[in-house]
Structures are given as C-alpha cells and as structure tokens.
C-alpha positions as a printed Julia matrix, in Angstrom:
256×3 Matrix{Float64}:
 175.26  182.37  51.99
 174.12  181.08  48.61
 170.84  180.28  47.93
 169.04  177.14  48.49
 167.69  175.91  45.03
 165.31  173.21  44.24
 164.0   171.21  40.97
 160.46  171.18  39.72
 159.23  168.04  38.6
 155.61  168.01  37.05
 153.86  164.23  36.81
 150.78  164.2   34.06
 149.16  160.97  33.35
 150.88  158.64  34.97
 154.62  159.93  33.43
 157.03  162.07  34.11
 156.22  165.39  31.8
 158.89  167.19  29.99
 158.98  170.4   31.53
 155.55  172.39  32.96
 152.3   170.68  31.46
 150.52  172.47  28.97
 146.49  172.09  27.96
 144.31  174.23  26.13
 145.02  177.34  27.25
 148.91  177.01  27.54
 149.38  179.04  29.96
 147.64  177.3   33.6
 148.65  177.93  36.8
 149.35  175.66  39.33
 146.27  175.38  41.04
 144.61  174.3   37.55
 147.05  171.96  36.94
 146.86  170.41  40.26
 143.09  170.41  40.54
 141.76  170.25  37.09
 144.1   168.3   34.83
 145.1   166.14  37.53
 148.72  167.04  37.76
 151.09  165.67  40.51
 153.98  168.31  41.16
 157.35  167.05  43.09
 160.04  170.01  44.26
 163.11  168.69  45.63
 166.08  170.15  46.99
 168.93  170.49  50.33
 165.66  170.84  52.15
 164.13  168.08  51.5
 161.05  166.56  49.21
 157.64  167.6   48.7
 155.11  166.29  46.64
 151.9   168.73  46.02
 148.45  166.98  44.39
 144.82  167.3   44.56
 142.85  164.04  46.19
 140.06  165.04  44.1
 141.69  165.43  41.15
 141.93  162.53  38.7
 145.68  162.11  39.48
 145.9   158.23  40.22
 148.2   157.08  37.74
 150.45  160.02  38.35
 150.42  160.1   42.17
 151.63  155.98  42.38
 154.5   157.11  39.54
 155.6   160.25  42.29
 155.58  157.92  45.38
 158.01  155.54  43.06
 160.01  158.15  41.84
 160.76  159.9   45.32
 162.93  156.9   46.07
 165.81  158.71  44.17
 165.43  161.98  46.28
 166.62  163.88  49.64
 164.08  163.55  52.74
 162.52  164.42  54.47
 159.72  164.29  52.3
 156.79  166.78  52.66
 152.82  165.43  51.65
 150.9   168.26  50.82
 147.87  167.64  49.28
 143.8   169.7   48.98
 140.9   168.48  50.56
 138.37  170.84  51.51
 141.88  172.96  52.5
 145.38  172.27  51.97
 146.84  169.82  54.82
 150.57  169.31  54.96
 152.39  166.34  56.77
 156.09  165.28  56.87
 157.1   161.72  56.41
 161.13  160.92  57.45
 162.02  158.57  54.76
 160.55  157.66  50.95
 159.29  154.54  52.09
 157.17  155.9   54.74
 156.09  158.78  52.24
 154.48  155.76  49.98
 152.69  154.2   52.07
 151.7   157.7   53.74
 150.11  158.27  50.1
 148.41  154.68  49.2
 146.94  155.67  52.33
 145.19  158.89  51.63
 144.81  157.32  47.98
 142.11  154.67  49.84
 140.34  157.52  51.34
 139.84  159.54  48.04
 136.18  159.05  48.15
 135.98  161.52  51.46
 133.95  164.1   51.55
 134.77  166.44  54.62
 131.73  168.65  55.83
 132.76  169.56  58.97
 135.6   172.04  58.91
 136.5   172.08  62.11
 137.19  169.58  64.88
 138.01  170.06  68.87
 138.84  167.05  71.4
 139.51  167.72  75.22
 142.07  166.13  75.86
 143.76  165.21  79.31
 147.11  166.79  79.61
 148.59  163.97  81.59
 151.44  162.21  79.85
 150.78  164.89  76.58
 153.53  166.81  75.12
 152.0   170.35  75.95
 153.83  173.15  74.29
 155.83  175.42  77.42
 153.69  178.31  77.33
 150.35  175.93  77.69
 151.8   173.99  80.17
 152.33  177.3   81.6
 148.74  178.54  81.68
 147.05  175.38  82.43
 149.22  175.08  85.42
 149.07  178.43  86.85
 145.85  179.25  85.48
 146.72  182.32  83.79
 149.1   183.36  80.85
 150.82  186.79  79.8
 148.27  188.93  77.92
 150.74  189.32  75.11
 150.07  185.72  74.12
 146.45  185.36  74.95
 143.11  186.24  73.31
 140.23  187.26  75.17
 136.48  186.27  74.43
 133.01  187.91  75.79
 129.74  186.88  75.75
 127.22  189.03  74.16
 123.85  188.39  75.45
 122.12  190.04  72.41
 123.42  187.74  69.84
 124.15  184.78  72.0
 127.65  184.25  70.94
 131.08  184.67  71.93
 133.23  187.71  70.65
 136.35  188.41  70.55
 137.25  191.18  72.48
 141.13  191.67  72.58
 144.25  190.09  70.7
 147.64  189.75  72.31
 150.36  190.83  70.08
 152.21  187.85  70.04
 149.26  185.19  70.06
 149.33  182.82  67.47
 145.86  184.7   65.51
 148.38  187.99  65.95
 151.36  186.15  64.1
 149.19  184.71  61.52
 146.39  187.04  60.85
 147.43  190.29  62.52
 145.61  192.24  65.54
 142.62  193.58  63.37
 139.17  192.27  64.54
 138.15  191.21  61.39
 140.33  188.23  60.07
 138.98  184.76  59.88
 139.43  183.12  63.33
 137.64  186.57  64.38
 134.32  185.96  62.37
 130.83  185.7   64.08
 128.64  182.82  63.37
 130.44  180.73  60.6
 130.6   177.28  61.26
 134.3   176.99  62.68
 132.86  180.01  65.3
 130.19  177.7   66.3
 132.47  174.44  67.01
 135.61  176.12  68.07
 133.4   178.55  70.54
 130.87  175.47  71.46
 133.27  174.89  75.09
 133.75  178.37  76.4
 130.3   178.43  78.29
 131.01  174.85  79.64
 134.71  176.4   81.13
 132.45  179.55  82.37
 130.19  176.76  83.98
 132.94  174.77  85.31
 134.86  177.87  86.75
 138.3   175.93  85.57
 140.36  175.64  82.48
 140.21  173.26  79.88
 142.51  171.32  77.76
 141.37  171.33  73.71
 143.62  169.66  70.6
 142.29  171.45  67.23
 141.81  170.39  63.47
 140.26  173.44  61.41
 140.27  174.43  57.92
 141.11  178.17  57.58
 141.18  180.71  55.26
 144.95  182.43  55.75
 146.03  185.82  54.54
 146.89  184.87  51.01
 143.2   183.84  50.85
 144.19  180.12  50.4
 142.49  177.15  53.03
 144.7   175.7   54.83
 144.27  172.89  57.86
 145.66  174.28  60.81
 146.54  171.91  63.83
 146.63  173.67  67.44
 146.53  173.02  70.71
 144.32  175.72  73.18
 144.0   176.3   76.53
 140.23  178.51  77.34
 140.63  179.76  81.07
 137.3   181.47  83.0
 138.23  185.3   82.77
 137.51  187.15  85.86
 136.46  190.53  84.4
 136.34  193.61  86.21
 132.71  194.93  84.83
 131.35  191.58  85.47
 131.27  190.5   81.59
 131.0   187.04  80.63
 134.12  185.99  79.29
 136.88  183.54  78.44
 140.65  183.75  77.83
 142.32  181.63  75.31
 146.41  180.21  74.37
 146.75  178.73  71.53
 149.99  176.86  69.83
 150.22  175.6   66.55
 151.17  171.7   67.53
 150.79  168.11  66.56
 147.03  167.26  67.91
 145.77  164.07  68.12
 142.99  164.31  65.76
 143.06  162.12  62.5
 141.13  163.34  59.77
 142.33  161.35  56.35
C-alpha cells in the first residue's frame, strides 16, 4: 500500500506564501509561525483538509484567505486551532468549515480561565458510548477499563488508586501514577474530582459529559472531550472510594 501524501500550504498576511514563511531567524518552527507571526497553515490530502492557526495570533487577514481557499480542496475538513490548548473539530463540507471559522473569528477576544468543565447529564435519549451504557446500567464495569479513586482523609482529596489497563488514562497516558489526569490538587483535579463525594453521598452512579484542557505525552495541551461514568465503590477495607469509565466522545459542552 503506497503512502498517503499531503500538500503544505502556509498563509502569511493575508496571501498565499511561496513555500514555508521565513522571519528573522529563518529557521522557525511551526509553533512560532503559528503563534507569533500569525501564520495560517492548510495540509490537504486523500484524507481530507485541515487548517491549523492560532486565535490569538494576529492571523485575520490570513485565516478569511484559508476559509476561501479551502473551497478548491478534499473534505472533510479538519479546524484545529490554540486556545488555552489545542481543540480540534471536523466540519463535512468547505462551506460549513467557513462559517465554522467566522465563528470562532467573533470570539477571538476569549479568554478561557477555567480549564476544565463537567455537566451531568441525563442519559435518556443520549448517545452513550457501549461500554458506559454498560456500567451505568449494571452498575459496574470490567476493571480493565475502569479507574479507581480513594479518599484520603489527611489531605482531603481524592486519589487515584488503581488504573485499568485498557482505560482511556491507560491508552493515553500509560498506567504510571504520575501523568497528568493523575495529579493532586491542580485545578482540573479540583473540578473533575468536585462530584465523587456527591455519588459517595448519593450511593448511585452518575452521568458526567467533560471539556478539559490537558497536557498529553508529547507535552503539548490539548482539549479533550469525554464522557464518564463515577460509580460508589464498595471497598473491602471500608475506604472511601469511587470508580470511574471514561470514553473519549462528543459532549455537549460548547466552549468557543
């Protein structure tokens, strides 16, 4: 199978550069060309379209020349663009793409200080991902899949105490108990952890849509949607303690 090749467009002032953009130093990378000089960069190929900016960046011009110029290319088209962490939606067609962008163009003057947000939501009518749907309606889930949480009465947090193998924080961060999502006392700790005592209280599960900014692996920030479902854990040393499935899914939580 051959492989799958795609053209890099760069967009600099408004205009369709000749090659990569060069400044002062003549040799930036692509995060300095996105988020300093205001550079717009377009990759297209059999895959599809995406169009890579910075909303912060002073990348007008050049971002209204892009969502022109993607009327020529292959859908579907892929918005990925930084704000406080690198969010990435997919539009089907070009004209949907533009509009997707004058959009987020209104909202440049954002500033996003939460990094984190959580909804309950009711899971009536929702599209809840199988293995979910599975633990909400049973109550439980495999232990491959799930992560566990305990209370620690001397620091008043949550901890995590265990991490399935095949849970999505395994897939994405590995087992270790160190990794971001696994961090004490940081502000997406406090909100994302703010509903286990109320499930604890409740004695029943609950039924959460996510929007958090995270710091991956490669040490970039990236806005992860997920959907989570935090069950009361019924531990055998009488530990406080919480159970959680998560799925990387379409949450209804609008941010820009």
């Amino acid at each position: 199978m051959g492989t799958v090749r795609a053209e890099i467009y760069w967009v600099d002032k408004g205009a369709l550069a000749r090659g990569r953009p060069q400044f002062a130093a003549g040799s930036e990378s692509d995060d300095e060309l996105l988020h300093r000089y205001g550079c717009v960069r377009v990759s297209t190929g059999e895959l599809g379209t995406e169009i890579r900016w910075s909303v912060f960046s002073p990348s007008f011009a050049s971002l209204y020349f892009a969502a022109e110029f993607l009327a020529g290319l292959r859908g579907p088209f892929m918005l990925r663009y930084f704000l406080a962490g690198w969010f990435d939606e997919i539009c089907d067609g070009a004209a949907a793409a533009r509009n997707r962008i004058d959009e987020i163009l209104s909202k440049s003057d954002l500033h996003l200080v939460k990094r984190a947000f959580v909804r309950e939501v009711d899971p009536h009518g929702k599209a809840m991902p199988p293995l979910l749907q599975h633990a909400w309606l049973d109550g439980a889930t495999t232990a491959d899949y799930s992560v566990d949480c305990v209370y620690e009465e001397s620091s008043g947090r949550f901890r995590v105490d265990r991490i399935g193998p095949k849970s999505t924080i395994a897939r994405l961060w590995g087992v270790g108990p160190v990794s971001y999502p696994c961090m004490n006392g940081g502000s997406y700790d406090r909100t994302v952890s703010a509903a286990y005592g109320d499930v604890l209280k409740a004695g029943r599960p609950r039924y959460d849509h996510v929007y958090a900014a995270m710091r991956t692996p490669d040490d970039t920030v990236t806005w992860i949607p997920y959907q989570r479902v935090i069950m009361p854990m019924h531990a055998s040393d009488k530990r406080r303690a919480v159970t959680i499935v998560t799925e990387i899914a379409k949450v209804d939580i609008r941010i820009v």
